[in-house]
VMD Tcl script that draws the C-alpha trace (Angstrom):
set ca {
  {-4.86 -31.30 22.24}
  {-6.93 -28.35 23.44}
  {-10.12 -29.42 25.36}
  {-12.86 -26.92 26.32}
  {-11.39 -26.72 29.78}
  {-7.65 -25.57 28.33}
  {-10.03 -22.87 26.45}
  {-11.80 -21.47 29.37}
  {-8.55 -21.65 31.31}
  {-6.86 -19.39 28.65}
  {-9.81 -17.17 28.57}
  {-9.65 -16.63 32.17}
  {-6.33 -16.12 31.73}
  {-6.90 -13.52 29.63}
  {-9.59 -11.60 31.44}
  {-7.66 -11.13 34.20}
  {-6.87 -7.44 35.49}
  {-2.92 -8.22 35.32}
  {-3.23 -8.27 31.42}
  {-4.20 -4.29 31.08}
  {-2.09 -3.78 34.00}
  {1.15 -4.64 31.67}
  {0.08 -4.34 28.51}
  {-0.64 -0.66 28.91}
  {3.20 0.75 29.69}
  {4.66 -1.85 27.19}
  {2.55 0.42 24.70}
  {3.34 3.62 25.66}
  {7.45 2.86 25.71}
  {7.28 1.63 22.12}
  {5.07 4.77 21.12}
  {7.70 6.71 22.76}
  {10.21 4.46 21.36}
  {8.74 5.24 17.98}
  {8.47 8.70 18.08}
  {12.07 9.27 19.24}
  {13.76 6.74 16.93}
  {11.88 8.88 14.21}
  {14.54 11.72 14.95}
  {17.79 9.21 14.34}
  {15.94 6.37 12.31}
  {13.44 8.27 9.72}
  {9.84 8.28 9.65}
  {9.30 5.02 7.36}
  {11.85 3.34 9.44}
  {10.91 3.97 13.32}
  {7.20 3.66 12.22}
  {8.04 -0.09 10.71}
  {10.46 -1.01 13.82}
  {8.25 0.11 16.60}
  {4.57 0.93 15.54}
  {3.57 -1.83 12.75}
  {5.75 -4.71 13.43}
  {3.35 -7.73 14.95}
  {6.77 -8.82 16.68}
  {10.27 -6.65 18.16}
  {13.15 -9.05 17.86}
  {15.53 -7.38 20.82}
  {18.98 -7.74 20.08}
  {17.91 -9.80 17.17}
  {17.48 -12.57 19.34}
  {14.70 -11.69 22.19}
  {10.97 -11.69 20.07}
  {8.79 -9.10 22.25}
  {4.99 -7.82 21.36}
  {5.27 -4.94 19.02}
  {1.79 -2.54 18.56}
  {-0.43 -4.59 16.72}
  {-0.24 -7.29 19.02}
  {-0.31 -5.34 22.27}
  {-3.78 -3.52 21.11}
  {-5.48 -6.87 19.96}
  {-4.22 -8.54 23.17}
  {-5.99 -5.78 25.26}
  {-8.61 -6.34 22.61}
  {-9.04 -9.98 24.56}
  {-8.62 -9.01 27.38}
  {-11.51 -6.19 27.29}
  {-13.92 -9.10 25.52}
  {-12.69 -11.78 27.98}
  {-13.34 -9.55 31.15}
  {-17.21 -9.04 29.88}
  {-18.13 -12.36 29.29}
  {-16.50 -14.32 32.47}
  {-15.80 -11.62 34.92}
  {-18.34 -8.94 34.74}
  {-22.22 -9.23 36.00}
  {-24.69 -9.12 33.24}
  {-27.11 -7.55 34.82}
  {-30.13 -4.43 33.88}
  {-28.27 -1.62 35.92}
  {-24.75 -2.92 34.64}
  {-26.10 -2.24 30.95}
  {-24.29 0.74 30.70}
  {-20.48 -0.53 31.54}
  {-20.68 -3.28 29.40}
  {-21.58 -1.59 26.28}
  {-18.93 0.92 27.51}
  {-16.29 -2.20 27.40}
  {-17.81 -3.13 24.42}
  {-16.55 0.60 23.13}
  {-13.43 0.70 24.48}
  {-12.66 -2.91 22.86}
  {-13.94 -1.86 19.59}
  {-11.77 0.76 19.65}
  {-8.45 -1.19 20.74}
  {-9.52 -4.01 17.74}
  {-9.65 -0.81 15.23}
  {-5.95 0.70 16.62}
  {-4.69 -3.30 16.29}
  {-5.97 -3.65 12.32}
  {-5.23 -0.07 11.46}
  {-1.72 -0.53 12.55}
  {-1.38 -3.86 10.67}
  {-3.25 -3.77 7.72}
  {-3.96 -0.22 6.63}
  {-1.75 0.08 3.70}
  {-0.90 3.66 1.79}
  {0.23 5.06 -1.33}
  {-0.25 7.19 -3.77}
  {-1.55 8.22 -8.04}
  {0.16 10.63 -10.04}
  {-1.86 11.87 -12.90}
  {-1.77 14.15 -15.77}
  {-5.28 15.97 -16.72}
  {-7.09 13.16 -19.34}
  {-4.56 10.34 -18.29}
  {-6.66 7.10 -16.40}
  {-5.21 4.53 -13.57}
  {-5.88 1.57 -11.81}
  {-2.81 1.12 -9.82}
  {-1.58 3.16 -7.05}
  {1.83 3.42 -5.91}
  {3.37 2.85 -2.59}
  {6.06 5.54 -0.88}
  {8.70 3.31 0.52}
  {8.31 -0.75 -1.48}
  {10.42 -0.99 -4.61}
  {10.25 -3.84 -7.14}
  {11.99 -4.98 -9.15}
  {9.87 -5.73 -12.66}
  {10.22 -7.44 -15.91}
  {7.58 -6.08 -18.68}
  {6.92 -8.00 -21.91}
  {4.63 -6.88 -24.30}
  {2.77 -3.96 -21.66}
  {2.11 -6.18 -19.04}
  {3.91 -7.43 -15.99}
  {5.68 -10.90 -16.56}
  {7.62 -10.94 -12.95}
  {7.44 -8.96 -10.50}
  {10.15 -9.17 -7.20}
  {10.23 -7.08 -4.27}
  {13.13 -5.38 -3.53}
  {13.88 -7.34 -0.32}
  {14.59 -10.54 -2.14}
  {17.36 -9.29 -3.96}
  {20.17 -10.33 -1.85}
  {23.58 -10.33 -3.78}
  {24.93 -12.98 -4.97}
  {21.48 -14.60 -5.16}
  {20.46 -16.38 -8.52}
  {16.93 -16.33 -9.59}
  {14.82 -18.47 -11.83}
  {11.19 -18.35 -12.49}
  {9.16 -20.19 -14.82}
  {7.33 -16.41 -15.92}
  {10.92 -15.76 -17.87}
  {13.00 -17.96 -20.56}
  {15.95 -16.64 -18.41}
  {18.23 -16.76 -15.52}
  {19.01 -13.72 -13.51}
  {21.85 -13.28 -10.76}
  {21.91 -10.49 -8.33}
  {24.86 -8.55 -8.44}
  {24.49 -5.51 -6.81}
  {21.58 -3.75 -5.04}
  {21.10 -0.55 -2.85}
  {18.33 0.93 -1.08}
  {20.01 4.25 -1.44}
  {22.74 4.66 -4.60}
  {24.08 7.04 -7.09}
  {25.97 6.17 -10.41}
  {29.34 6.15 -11.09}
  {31.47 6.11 -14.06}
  {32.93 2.45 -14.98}
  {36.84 2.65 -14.49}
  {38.53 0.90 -17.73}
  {40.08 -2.48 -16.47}
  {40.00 -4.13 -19.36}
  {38.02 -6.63 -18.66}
  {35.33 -7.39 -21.19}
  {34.39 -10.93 -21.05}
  {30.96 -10.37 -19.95}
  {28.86 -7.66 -21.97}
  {27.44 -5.12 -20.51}
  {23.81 -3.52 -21.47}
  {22.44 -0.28 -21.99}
  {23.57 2.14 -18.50}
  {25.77 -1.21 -17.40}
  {27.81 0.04 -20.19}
  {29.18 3.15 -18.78}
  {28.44 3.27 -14.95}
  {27.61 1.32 -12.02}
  {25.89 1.66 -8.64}
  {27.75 3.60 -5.58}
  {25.96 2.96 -2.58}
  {25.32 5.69 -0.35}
  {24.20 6.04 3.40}
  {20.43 5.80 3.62}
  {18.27 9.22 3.67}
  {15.89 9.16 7.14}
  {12.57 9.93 4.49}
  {12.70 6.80 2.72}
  {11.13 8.64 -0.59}
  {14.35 10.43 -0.85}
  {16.43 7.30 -1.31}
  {16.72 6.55 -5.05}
  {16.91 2.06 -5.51}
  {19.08 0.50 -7.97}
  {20.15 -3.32 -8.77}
  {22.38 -4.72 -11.34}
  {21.92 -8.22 -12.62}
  {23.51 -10.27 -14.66}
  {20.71 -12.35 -17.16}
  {22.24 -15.70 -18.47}
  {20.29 -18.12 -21.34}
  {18.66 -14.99 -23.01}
  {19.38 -14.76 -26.34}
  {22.99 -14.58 -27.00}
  {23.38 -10.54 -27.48}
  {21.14 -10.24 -24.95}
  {22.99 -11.84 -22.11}
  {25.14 -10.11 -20.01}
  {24.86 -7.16 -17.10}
  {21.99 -4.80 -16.71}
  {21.59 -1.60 -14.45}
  {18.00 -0.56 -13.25}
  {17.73 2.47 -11.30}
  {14.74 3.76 -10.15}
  {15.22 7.46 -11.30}
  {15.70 6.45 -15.06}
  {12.92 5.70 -16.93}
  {14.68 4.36 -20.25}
  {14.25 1.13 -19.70}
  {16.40 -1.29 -20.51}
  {15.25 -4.47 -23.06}
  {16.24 -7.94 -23.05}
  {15.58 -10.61 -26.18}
  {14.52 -14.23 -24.92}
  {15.96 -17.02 -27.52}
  {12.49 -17.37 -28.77}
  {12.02 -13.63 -29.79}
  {10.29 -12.02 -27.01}
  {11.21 -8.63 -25.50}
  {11.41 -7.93 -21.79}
  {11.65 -4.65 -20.20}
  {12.89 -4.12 -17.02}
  {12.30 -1.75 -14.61}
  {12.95 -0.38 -10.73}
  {10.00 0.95 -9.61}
  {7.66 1.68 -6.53}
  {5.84 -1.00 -5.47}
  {2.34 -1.39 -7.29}
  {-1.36 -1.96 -5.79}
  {-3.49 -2.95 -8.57}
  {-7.36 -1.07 -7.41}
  {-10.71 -2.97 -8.38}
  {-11.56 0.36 -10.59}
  {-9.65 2.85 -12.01}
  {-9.47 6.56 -11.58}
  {-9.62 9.78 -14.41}
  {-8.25 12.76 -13.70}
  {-10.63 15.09 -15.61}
  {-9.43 18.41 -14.51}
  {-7.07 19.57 -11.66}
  {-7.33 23.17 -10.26}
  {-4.74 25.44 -8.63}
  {-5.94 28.32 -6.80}
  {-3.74 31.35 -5.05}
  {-3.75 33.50 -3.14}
  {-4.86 37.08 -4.46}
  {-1.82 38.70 -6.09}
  {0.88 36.10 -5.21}
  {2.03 33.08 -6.82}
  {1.60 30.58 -3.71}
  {-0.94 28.20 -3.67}
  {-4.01 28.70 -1.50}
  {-5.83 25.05 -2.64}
  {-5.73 21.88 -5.27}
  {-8.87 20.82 -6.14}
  {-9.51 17.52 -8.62}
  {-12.23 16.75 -10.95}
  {-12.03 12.62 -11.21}
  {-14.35 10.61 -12.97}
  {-14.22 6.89 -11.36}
  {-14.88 3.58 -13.74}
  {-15.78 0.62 -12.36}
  {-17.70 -1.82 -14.74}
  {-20.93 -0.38 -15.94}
  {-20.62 2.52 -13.34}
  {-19.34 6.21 -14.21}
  {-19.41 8.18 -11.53}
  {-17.60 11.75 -11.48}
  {-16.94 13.60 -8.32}
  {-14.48 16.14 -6.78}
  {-11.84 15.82 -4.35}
  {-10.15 19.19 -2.16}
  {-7.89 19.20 0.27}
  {-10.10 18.62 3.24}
  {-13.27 16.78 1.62}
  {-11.45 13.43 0.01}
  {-13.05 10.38 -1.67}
  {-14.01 7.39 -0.40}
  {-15.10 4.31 -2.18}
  {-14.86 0.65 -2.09}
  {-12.81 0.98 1.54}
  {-10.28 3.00 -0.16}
  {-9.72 7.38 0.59}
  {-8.28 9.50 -1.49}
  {-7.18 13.00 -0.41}
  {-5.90 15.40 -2.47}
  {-1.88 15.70 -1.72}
  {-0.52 18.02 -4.67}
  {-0.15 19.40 -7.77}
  {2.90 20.02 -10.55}
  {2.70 22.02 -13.56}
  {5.18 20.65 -16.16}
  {5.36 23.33 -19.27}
  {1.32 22.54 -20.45}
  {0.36 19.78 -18.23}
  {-0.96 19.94 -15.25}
  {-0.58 16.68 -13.15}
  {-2.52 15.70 -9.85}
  {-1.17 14.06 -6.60}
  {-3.85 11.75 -4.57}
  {-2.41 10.34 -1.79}
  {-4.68 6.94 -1.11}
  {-5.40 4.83 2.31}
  {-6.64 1.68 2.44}
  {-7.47 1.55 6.18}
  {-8.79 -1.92 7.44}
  {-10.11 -0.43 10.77}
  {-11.44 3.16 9.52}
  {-15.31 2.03 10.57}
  {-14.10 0.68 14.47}
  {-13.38 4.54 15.83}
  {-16.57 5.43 14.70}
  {-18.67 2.68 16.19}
  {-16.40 2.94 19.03}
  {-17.21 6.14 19.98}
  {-21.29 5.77 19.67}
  {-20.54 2.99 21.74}
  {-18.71 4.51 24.83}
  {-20.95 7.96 24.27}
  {-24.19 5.49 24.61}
  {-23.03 3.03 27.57}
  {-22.41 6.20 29.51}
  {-24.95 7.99 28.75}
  {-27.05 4.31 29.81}
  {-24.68 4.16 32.94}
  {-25.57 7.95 34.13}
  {-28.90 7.45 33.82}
  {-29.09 4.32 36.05}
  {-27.24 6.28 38.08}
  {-29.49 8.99 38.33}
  {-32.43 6.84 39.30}
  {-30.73 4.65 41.70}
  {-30.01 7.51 43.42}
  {-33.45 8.57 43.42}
  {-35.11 5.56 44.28}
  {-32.72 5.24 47.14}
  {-33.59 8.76 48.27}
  {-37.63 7.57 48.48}
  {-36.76 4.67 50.06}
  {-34.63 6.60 52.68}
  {-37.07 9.17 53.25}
  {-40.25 6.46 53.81}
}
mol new
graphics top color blue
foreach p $ca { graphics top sphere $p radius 0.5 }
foreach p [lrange $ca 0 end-1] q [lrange $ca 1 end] { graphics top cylinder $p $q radius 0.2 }
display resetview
């Protein structure tokens, strides 16, 4: 049990100068780390292994502080080192609110690499949305009656698993999934003593060696549902490039959809794209700007605004920049990329912070100085 002397041992622990002292180059070889693996791993990839990951499993076996970790310990170690190591004294005034900076700043690093989450809305000029989709998470999703009835991420679906869930009359057994696959065609064996639905009936999933930008890997899973209604049971394909989605009949008459799709954030208002913009440049046909026209719902409130590329909107602690545009025969669809950053205010008081304490520190400075000079010359 931890008494109040374990605690102040630990935060002496803490404080001490040793902590900085090896918590610093562990940082900067996984940021290197990081930046290199990007090369052979992929953005998504390297960034997930060596920047956001709270813990590095070497060798699979060894568990070692990844980023998030590292900046919050430093965090303690800068807050520790104030309040049991440093003098609180008048002419000190300045350091400590520097410290006080420099751990606000380290606490915004540690949330922003953990928490911040980003994705993105696709949408057509008049079309509304309340959900935002992420670049790399798939799911795997079973729609009945416009809404979502399941929802499973893609990294449960281990083959050969069997899942049940009291949100479906049904039974569903992995058979086959792939972050990365094409389609084949089905070879004839023969064998037909399990049905096979909608695509399931004339192809099946090839896997294929993982793209480094995780966008450009294309998800698929095949299941098999059992306890459905009797011509509904069988094998299903969902791949995340077809959007004819695929239906399956409970034995009590409902209809389930289901679908492979990007991972869904559901926002606490929703966005309408009122009109997008393209401009070029004077007598060519490449783009010079996007600019969006959005009108944003939430409750009571309407609230229209406009987003270019370098002035985004931010509301509720969410940002949306505008990312791009696509012009489909008549309709004119808008890209905003959105970031939910947890630590997006810490930089900012950071930096008053450290510009403050030293501005507090050089004037003490100054007028030490000059006091000692009077003394020295009386």
């Amino acid at each position: 049990m931890f008494t109040r002397r374990h605690i102040k041992d630990w935060a002496l622990l803490l404080s001490r100068p040793v902590v900085l002292f090896y918590s610093l180059p562990w940082l900067m070889a996984l940021l290197i780390a990081g930046t290199v693996a990007q090369k052979y791993l992929g953005l998504y990839e390297a960034t997930k292994l060596y920047l956001t990951a709270p813990i590095i499993w070497l060798g699979g076996v060894l568990p070692l502080p990844g980023v998030p970790l590292v900046l919050f310990l430093i965090f303690l170690n800068l807050v520790f080192k104030l309040f049991f190591k440093s003098p609180w004294k008048p002419e000190n005034a300045g350091i400590i609110i520097t410290h006080f900076g420099a751990a606000f700043l380290f606490l915004g690093m540690a949330l922003t690499a953990g928490l911040s989450n980003e994705g993105y809305i696709a949408l057509a000029e008049g079309d509304s949305s309340a959900r935002i989709s992420d670049y790399h998470r798939r799911e795997l999703v079973f729609l009945q009656e416009g809404g979502d009835a399941l929802r499973l991420p893609y990294q449960t679906l281990e083959i050969g698993v069997t899942l049940q869930d009291q949100s479906l009359p049904f039974t569903i057994e992995v058979l086959d999934a792939c972050r990365n696959c094409t389609m084949q065609m089905n070879e004839d064996t023969g064998d037909d003593t399990v049905a096979r639905h909608g695509l399931a009936e004339k192809v099946s999933l090839k896997t294929l060696p993982l793209e480094k930008a995780e966008e450009s890997n294309l998800s698929g899973v095949m299941i098999r549902v059992s306890g459905a209604a009797e011509q509904s049971d069988g094998i299903y394909i969902a791949f995340e490039p077809v959007k004819n989605l695929p239906q399956i009949t409970a034995k009590d008459g409902r209809v389930y959809s289901l679908a492979l799709r990007r991972a869904e954030t559901v926002l606490p208002f929703t966005v309408e794209l009122l009109d997008v913009t393209r401009i070029l440049y004077p007598g060519t046909s490449m783009p010079q700007s996007y600019y969006s026209d959005l009108r944003v719902h939430d409750g009571d409130i309407l609230w229209e605004t406009r987003i270019e590329m370098n002035s985004p909107l931010r509301y509720k602690g969410y940002t949306f920049y505008q990312s791009g545009y696509t012009l489909t025969g008549d309709t004119e669809t808008s890209t905003l990329a959105v970031v939910k950053n947890a630590g997006r205010a810490f930089p900012y008081i950071a930096g008053l912070l450290l510009g403050l304490g030293m501005l507090i520190h050089s004037v003490t400075r100054i007028r030490t100085k000059r006091t000692g000079s009077k003394s020295n010359a009386s």
